[in-house]
Each structure stands twice: as structure tokens, then as C-alpha cells.
TORBALO-21406 format. One line per 10 residues: number of its first residue (from 1); for each residue x, y negated, z negated of C-alpha. Coordinates in steps of 0.1 Angstrom, whole numbers. Each point is the difference from the previous one (the first is absolute). Example, Ala and Ser with C-alpha at 12.3 -4.5 7.8 and 13.67 -1.06 7.14 Angstrom:
2
1 = 123,45,-78 ~ 14,-34,7 $
//
This chain:
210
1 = -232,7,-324 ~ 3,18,36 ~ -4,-28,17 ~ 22,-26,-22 ~ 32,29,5 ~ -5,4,39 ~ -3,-37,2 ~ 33,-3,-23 ~ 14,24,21 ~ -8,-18,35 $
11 = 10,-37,-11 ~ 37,15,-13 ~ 8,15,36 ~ -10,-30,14 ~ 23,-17,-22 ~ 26,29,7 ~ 7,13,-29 ~ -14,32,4 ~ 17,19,28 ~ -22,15,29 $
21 = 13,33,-9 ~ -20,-5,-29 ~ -32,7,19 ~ -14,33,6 ~ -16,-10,39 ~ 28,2,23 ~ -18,-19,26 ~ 23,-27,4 ~ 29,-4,31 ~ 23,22,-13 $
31 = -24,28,-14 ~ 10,15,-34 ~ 38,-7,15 ~ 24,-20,-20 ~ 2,-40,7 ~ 40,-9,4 ~ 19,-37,1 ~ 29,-4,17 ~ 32,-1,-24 ~ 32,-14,16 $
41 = 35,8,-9 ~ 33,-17,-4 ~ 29,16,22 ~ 29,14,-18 ~ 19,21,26 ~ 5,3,36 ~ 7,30,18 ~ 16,5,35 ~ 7,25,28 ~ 9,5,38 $
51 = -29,15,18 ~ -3,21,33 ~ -32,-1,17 ~ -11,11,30 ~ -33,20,15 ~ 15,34,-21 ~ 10,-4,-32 ~ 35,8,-4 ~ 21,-1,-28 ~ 24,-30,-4 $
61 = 37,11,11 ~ 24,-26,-18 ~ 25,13,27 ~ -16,-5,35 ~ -4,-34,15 ~ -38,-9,10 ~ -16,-16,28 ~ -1,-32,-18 ~ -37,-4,6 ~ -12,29,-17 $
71 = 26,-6,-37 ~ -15,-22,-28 ~ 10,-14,-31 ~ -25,10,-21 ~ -6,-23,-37 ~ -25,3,-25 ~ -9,-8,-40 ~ 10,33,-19 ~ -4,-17,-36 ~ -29,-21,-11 $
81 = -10,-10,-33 ~ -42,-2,-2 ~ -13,-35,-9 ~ -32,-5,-18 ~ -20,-27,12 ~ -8,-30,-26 ~ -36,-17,8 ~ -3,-32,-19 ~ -36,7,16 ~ -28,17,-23 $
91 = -9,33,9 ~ -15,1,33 ~ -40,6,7 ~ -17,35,9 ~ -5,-12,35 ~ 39,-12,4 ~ 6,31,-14 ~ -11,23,24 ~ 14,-22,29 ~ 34,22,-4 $
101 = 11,25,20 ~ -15,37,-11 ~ 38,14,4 ~ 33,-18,-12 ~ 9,-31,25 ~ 32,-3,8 ~ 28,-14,-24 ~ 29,-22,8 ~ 30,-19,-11 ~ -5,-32,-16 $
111 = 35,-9,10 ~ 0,-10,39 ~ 31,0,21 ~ 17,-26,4 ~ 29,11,25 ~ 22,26,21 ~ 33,3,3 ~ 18,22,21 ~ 38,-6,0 ~ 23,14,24 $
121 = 30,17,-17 ~ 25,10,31 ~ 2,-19,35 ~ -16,21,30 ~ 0,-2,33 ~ -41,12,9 ~ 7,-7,37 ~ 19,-21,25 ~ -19,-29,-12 ~ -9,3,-35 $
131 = 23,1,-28 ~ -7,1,-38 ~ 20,-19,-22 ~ 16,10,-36 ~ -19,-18,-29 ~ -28,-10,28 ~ -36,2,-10 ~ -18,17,28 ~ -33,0,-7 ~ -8,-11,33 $
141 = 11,31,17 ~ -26,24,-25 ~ -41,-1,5 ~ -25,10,-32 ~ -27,25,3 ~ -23,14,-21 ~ -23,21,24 ~ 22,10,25 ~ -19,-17,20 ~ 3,-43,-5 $
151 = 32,-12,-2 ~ 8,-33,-17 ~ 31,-24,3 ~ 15,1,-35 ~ -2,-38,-5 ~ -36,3,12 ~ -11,26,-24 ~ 17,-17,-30 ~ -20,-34,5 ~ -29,22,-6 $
161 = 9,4,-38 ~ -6,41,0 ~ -7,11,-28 ~ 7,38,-6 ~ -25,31,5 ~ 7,27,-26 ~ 11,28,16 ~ 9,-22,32 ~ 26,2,21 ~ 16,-22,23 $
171 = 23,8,29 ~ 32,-19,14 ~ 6,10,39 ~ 31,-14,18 ~ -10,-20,35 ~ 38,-2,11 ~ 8,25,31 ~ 33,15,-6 ~ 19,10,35 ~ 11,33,-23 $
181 = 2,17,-33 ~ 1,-29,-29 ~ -1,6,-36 ~ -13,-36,-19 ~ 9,-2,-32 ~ -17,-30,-23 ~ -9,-9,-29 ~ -41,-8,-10 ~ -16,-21,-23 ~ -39,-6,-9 $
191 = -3,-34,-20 ~ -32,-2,-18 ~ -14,-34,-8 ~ 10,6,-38 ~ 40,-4,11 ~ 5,36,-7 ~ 20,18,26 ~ -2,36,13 ~ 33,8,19 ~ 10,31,20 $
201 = 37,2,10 ~ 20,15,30 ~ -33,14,15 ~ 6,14,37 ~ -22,7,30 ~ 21,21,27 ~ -21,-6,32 ~ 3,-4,41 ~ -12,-9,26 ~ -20,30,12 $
//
């Protein structure tokens, strides 16, 4: 009778219907430790804000004008919605079980973005040779970062199809060299491949050129 239950027990976690945590040996890769699957989410807000960074880390002055290298537009998903995912599969096998991570994987967005807009809202004069137009989309004169450290064109990074970290955030730098204090003023929008549209209005960035 021993023998027929341990053998019952052995053929249903190789069918996976037992859980490992159901076994008192904790021997496996993750140790008596929890087994975790991703789970994605769907976006359902954006959030924005002007950052200040530079080697200390000062508080953001909404009244001073910034170097423009070291200020940053800083966006990011502040509401998500968990999404469960459906497997038309049947439950997976012991040994495809304990291929998972032994701490939660990351979870993204199952939207991906499809664009970036960044519409100039006043005409400016950056310097003797650079003006920005009313209405203009001026994407071309911002870089995207993630790190700090890699910048990306913004037509570059888009091709790519990003989909969204949680708890990511992405930063907007301006590459234009103004020949004094500026204040842009503009209006963003994130387009994710569902149509929906996140839009920020009159955001500024009051920078220099150092």
C-alpha cells in the first residue's frame, strides 16, 4: 500500500499536478523557497516629472534654470491593472516546473509603445542658429535614457517596441544648447500600440547653456 501511494504520489508531480511545495525534501534549485511566474500588467496611468540630477542629489528647484545637461523629463507607469495569464497549455511538468526563477521575474506591460510626441507650445529662439517653432514636434532635439548612462535617439528606441518595466522609469534630456536662460514649454504624449493616448500638457524645462 506504501509503495502504490509514493508511486501515486511521484507520477502526479510529474504530471504537475501536485506542486513541489508539496514535498517535504527541499533539495530542489530553489530550496524550500517559493517557485514564481511572471505576471504582466496592463497600463492604466502615466505619471510625469522634471528631474535634476547631478553627482549630489539636490532637490528640484522649479525656479532656477539648469545646465541643460544635467535636467530630465522623467515618465513612468503609476497605474497598472495585474493580468492573469491564460495557458490553453496543460499544466506544465515537474521538471518545467522548477526551471523558474526562485524569486519573482520581472513583470511588464503587455501594451508596447507605439510613439512620442513632444509638441512645442511657444516659438524660441535656443541660439543664433536654432529656433523652435509653435505647434512643431521636436523630438529631434530630446535623447531617451534609462540608465543614465546609454542614450537612444527617440525614433531609434521606439522601433524597438519597449515594452514597460514596472516600476521603470524613463528619462527625456534636451540635446539643444541654448546661448542663455530658456524655458521650453511642450506638450508630451506616449501612444501605446492599443491607440490609447497618455498626454501631459504645457510641461516646461528652464535650462542653459552652462
Amino acid at each position: 500500500m506504501t509503495k502504490n501511494l509514493a508511486a501515486g504520489l511521484l507520477l502526479l508531480l510529474f504530471m504537475g499536478i501536485v506542486p513541489v511545495s508539496c514535498i517535504d525534501q527541499c533539495n530542489g534549485p530553489c530550496g524550500c523557497n517559493p517557485v514564481f511566474e511572471t505576471e504582466d500588467f496592463a497600463i492604466t496611468t502615466f505619471s510625469i516629472e522634471t528631474l535634476f540630477r547631478a553627482d549630489k542629489n539636490f532637490a528640484f528647484d522649479p525656479n532656477r534654470y539648469y545646465f541643460h545637461q544635467t535636467l530630465y523629463k522623467a515618465f513612468w507607469v503609476s497605474g497598472l491593472k495585474p493580468v492573469s495569464e491564460i495557458k490553453s497549455q496543460e499544466k506544465v511538468s515537474f521538471f518545467l516546473n522548477t526551471a523558474y526563477a526562485c524569486s519573482p521575474p520581472e513583470s511588464y506591460s503587455i501594451e508596447t509603445l507605439r510613439s512620442i510626441r513632444i509638441i512645442n507650445k511657444k516659438n524660441l529662439i535656443v541660439n543664433e542658429n536654432e529656433t523652435l517653432e509653435e505647434g512643431a514636434v521636436i523630438n529631434e532635439k530630446f535623447v531617451l535614457t534609462q540608465n543614465f548612462q546609454q542614450e537612444y535617439n527617440l525614433n531609434d528606441f521606439i522601433s524597438n517596441r519597449h515594452r514597460f518595466l514596472k516600476n521603470e522609469r524613463l528619462y527625456l534630456k534636451f540635446v539643444g544648447v541654448p546661448s542663455g536662460n530658456i524655458e521650453l514649454t511642450f506638450d508630451l504624449e506616449i501612444e501605446l500600440d492599443n491607440g490609447v493616448v497618455y498626454r501631459f500638457d504645457n510641461e516646461t524645462m528652464k535650462v542653459n547653456g552652462g
